[in-house]
N, C-alpha and C positions, 0 to 999 in steps of 0.2 A: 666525530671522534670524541669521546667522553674523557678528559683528562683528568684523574684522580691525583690531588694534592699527597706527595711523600708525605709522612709524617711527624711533622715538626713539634717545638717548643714553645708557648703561648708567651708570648710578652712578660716582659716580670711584671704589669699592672695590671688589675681583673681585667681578663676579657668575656665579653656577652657570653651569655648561654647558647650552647650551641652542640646540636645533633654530633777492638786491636797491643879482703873482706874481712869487724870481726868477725869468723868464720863462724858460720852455724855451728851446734853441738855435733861432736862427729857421732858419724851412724853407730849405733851398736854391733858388734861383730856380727848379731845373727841378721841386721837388716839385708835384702836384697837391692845392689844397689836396682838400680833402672835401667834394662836397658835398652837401647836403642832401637829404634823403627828398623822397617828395612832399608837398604842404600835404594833402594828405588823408592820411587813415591807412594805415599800409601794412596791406590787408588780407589781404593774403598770411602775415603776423607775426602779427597777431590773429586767425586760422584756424589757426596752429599752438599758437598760445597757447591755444586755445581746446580743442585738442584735448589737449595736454597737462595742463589744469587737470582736463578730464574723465577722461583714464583714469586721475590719479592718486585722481580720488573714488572711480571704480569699483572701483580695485583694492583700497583700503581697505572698500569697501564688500562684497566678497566677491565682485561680478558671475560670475565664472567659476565659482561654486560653484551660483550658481542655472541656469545655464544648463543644461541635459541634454546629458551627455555632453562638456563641457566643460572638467571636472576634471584634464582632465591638460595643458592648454593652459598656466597658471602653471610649471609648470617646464620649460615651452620657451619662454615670452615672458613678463617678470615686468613687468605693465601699470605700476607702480608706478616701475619704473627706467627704462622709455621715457620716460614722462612727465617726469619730471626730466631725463634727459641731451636733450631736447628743450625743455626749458625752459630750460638753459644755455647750446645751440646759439644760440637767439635772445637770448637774454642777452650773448653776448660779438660776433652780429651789429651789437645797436644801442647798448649802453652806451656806449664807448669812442668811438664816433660822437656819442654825446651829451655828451660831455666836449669833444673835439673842435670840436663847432660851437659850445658856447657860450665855450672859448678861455678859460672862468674857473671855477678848482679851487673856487674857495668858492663859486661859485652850484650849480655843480654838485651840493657835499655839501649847499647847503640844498634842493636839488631833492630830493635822493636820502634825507634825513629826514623831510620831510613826505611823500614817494610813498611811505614801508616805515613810521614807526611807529604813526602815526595808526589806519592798520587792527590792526596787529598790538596795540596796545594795546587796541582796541574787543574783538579776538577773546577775546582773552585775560579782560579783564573780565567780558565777557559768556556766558562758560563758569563764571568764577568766578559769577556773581549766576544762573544758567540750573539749573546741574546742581548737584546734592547730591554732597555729600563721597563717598560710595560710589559713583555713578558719573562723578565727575569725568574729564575728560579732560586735565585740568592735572595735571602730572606729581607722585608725592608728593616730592619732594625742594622743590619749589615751597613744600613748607608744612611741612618739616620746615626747611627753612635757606631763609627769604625771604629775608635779606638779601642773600646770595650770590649767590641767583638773580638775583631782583630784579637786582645790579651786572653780571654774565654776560649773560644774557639782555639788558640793556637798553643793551650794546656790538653785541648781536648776534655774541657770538663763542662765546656758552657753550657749544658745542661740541668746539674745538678749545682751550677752556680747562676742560674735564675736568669740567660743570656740564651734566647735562642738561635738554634745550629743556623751555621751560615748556610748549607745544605741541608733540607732535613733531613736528608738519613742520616747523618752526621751524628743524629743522636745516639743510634748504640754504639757508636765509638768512647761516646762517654762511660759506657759499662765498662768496655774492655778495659779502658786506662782505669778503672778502678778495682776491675781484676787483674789485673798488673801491678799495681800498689798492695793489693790482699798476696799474690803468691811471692811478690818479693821480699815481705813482711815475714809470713811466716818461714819463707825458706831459710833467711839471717837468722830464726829463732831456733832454727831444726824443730819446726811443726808441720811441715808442708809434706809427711806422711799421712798426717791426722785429716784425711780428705771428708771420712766419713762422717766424723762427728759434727763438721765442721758444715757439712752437706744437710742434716738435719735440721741443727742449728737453724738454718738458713731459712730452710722449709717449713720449721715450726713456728719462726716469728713470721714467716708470710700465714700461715694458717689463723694465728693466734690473734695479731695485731690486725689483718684486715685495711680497713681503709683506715687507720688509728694514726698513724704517721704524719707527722705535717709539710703539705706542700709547698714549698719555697717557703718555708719558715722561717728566712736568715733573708731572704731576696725578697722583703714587700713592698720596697721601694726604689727606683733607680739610686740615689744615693746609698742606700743600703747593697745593693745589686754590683753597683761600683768597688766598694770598701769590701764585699767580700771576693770579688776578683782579684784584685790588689793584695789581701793577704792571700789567699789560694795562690797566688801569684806567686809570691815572696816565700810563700814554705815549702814549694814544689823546687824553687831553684837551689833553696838552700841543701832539700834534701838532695838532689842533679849532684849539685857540688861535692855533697860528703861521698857520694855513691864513687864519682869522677875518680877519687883518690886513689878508688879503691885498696887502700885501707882497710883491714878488719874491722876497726871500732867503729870510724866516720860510714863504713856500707850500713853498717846496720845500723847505727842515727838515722843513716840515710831513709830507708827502707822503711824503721817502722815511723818514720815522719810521712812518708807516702801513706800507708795503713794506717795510722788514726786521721789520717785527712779524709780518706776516701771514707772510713766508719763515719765522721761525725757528720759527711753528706748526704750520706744516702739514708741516714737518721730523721735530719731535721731540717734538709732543704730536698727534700724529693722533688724530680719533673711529673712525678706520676704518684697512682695510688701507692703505699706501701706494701700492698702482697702482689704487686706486678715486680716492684724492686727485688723486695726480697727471695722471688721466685727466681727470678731472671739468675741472683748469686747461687742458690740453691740448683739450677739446672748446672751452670757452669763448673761447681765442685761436683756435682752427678757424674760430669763426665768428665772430670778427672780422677774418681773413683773406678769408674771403668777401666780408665788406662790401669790403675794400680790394679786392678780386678786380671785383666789379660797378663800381665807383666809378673804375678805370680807376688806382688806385694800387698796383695788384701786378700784375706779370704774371700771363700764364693758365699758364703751365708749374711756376713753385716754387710757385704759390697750390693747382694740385691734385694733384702732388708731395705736398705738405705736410700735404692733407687725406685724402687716398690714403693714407701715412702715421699717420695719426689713428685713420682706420676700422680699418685691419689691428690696430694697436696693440689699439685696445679689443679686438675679436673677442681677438688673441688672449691680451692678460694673462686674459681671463676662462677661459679654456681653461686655461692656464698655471698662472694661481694661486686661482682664487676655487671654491678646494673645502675641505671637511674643516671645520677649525675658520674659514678665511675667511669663510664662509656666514654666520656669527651675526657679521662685521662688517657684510657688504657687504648683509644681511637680502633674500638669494634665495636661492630653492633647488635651484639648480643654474650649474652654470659654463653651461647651455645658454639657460638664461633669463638671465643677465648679459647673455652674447654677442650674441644674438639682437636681446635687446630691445635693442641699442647700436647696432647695424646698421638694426634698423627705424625706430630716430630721426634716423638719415642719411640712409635711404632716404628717406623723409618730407618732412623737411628740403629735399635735393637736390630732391624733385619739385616740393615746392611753391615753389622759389625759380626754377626751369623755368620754373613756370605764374605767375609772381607778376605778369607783365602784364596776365594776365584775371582776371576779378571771380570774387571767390570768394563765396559764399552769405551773405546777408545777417545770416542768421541765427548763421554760425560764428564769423565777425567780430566777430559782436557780445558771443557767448561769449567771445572773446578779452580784448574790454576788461571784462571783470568777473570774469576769470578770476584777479585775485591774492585777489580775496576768497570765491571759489569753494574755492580752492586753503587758504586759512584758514579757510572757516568748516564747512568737511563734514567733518572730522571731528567738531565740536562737535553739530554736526546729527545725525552718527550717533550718536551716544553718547547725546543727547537722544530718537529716537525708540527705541533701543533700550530705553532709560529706560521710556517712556510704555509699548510694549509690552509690558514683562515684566507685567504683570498681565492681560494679556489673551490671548485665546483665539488660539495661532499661527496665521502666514499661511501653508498650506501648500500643498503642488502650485502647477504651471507658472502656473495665475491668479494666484494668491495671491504669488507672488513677485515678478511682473508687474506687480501694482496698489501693492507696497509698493515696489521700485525706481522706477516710474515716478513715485507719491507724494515718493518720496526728492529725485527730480531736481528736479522741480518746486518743490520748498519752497528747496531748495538754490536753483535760480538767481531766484526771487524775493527771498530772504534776501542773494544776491550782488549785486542789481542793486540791495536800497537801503542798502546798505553802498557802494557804488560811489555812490551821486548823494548820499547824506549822510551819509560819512566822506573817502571818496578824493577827489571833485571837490573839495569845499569846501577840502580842506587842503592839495591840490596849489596851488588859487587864492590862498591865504593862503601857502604857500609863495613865489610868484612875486611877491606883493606886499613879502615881505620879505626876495627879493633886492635890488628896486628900490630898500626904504627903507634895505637896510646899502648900496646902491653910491653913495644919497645921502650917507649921513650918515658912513659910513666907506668916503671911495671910494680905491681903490688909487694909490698915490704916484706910478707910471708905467704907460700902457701896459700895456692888458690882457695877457694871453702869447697868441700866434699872432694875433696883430690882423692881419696879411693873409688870413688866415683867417675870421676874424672880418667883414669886410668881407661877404661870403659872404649873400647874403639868407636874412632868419631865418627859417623854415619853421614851421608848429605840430610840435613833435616826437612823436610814435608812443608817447609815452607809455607806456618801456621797464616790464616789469613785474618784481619779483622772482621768481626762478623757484620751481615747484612741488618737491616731491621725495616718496620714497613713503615 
């Protein structure tokens, strides 16, 4: 059984060479507001989610290496970066729309806290109490410097603050909380219509800039690595706090304290090259451009413009720059597999949002909603049955690897489905309980922000997921 290392964070010291109010400006009469999904789940979103969670298990799990004749498929489609740039596609579809309808920055972020720590603390634990020291899949930096971690990890930023994930997929949850900072920033501004220019933007300094960005620029040394956890630390609570009030004036202190923290990271302490970063923001306003493209607030010409745009861009920074020593950032191995698989996550994307009127299979749908703890818990699962096997007699030839992937899967989405009914439901529902008691007991001084918006009948929401990464 070949076990393929998730994709983590390199130490903040060289290492060797190696192969999730004041009220914005109110809308203009002619804006439309936004509205809402359908009361059912989009299962269009949870079929892509669902496939996403799965080629990120498989590509850790070596699948291309069991298959016959398959072995050369990973360096022209690296399954592990589909799955992420497809999980961000859908991430910057429905986030920004979730902010959006509910028109309040602090429910938002308590949405956005009980749906991302709850699980991620369970995973975390229960690799800690499952697996032995030797084949832990907790990172060793985790238990050479907890404190650190523990404070990095538990902002969700320790990646672009130079502290590697306790988990390593752990790492594109660092994206998201910084796309979370970006959309609550400009929504306090009333700019988080402006998806498109913003989307360019994005895609131009990944084009532009290249591998030009400095990597851990701020983190070169553990004391440095410390002192910038510590204030990331300290501007993140402060902003918590102003947001807490909610307040007009303190939300949007709040807000855009999150948004120039997240800009001056992903600037000048990148975990990766800089046209992976800036791509990665540029897919994610892609498809929040989408959403305004179907919702009848963008036009259809700069919306595919814009997205048109996007795709080229990825294909071809990967061509461009993601060879030689890029490779041990961007963890594929070839500029062919970056490309490809960026393109096959648009293609994907675009079809299923084509087909998103007809019912998609019951079954993939349903993979979708348990797909963020899918996405957390297989690699702990791998690590685990590699664990149980090494004493035993290998699973060899096309049966043998048959009966242990197909074992694999099946433990995995039982393991994900009661991690989903008791970790995720319960504390999304304890989450919504204690928007209601802080809008009781500390309810904002005016008028929610976007309250003609707000007006908007309230839908169940699609219950956005943090996205996978490889």
């Amino acid at each position: 059984m070949k076990l393929v290392k998730p994709r983590s964070t390199p130490d903040p010291t060289p290492a060797p060479a190696g192969p999730p109010p004041e009220s914005p400006h109110p809308e203009s009469p002619e804006s439309k507001p936004p509205r809402s999904p359908s009361a059912a789940r989009l299962g269009w979103l949870d079929a892509l989610r669902g496939i996403a969670a799965l080629a990120v298990a498989m590509h850790h799990f070596g699948l291309m290496d069991k298959i016959p004749h398959a072995s050369r498929v990973p360096r022209y489609l690296d399954l592990g970066f589909f799955g992420v740039m497809l999980f961000f596609l859908v991430s910057g579809y429905i986030i920004p729309a979730s902010l959006e309808r509910r028109g309040d920055v602090r429910a938002f972020w308590t949405g956005r806290f009980f749906r991302i720590y709850p699980a991620v603390a369970v995973a975390v634990v229960a690799s800690l109490l499952v697996l032995p020291r030797g084949d832990q899949i907790v990172q060793g930096f985790t238990f050479e410097h907890p404190a650190l971690s523990f404070a990095a990890n538990g902002l969700l930023l320790q990646d672009l603050l130079g502290v590697p994930s306790t988990l390593g997929v752990m790492w594109s949850l660092t994206y998201e909380m910084v796309f979370y900072y970006f959309v609550s920033a400009l929504f306090v501004q009333g700019w988080h219509r402006r998806s498109a220019p913003i989307t360019v933007g994005f895609a131009a300094a990944a084009l532009v800039l290249g591998t030009w960005l400095p990597i851990g620029g701020i983190s070169v040394d553990l004391p440095a690595t410390r002192n910038l956890v510590v204030a990331g630390g300290i501007v993140v609570l402060m902003a918590m706090a102003c947001i807490a009030t909610a307040r007009p004036d303190l939300t949007r202190w709040g807000a855009l304290l999150l948004g120039g923290l997240g800009l001056v990271l992903i600037t000048v302490n990148n975990r990766t090259t800089g046209f992976e970063t800036m791509l990665i923001f540029a897919t994610m306003f892609a498809g929040t451009v989408l959403y305004r493209l179907e919702h009848g607030q963008l036009d259809r010409l700069p919306a595919l413009l814009c997205c048109a745009f996007v795709v080229v861009t990825g294909v071809t920074v990967g061509y461009l720059y993601n060879r030689d020593t890029a490779l041990w950032h961007t963890w594929t191995p070839s500029w062919q597999s970056f490309s490809f698989a960026y393109l096959a996550a648009w293609a994907l994307f675009a079809a299923a949002m084509l087909l998103r009127r007809r019912r998609f299979p019951r079954w993939l749908s349903g993979l979708g909603t348990i797909s963020f703890s899918v996405y957390l818990l297989h690699g702990p699962l791998m690590f685990f049955v590699g664990w149980q096997l090494r004493s035993r007699p290998p699973l060899v030839g096309l049966k043998g690897q048959a009966v242990l992937t197909l074992g694999y899967l099946g433990a995995l989405v039982v393991l994900a489905y009661l991690s989903y009914r008791l970790v995720e439901i319960p504390f999304q529902n304890l989450g919504r309980r204690v928007v209601r008691a802080l809008d009781r007991r500390f309810p904002a001084p005016s008028p929610a922000p976007l309250a003609a918006a707000a007006q908007a009948p309230r839908e169940p929401e699609p219950a956005p997921e943090p996205t996978g990464g490889a």
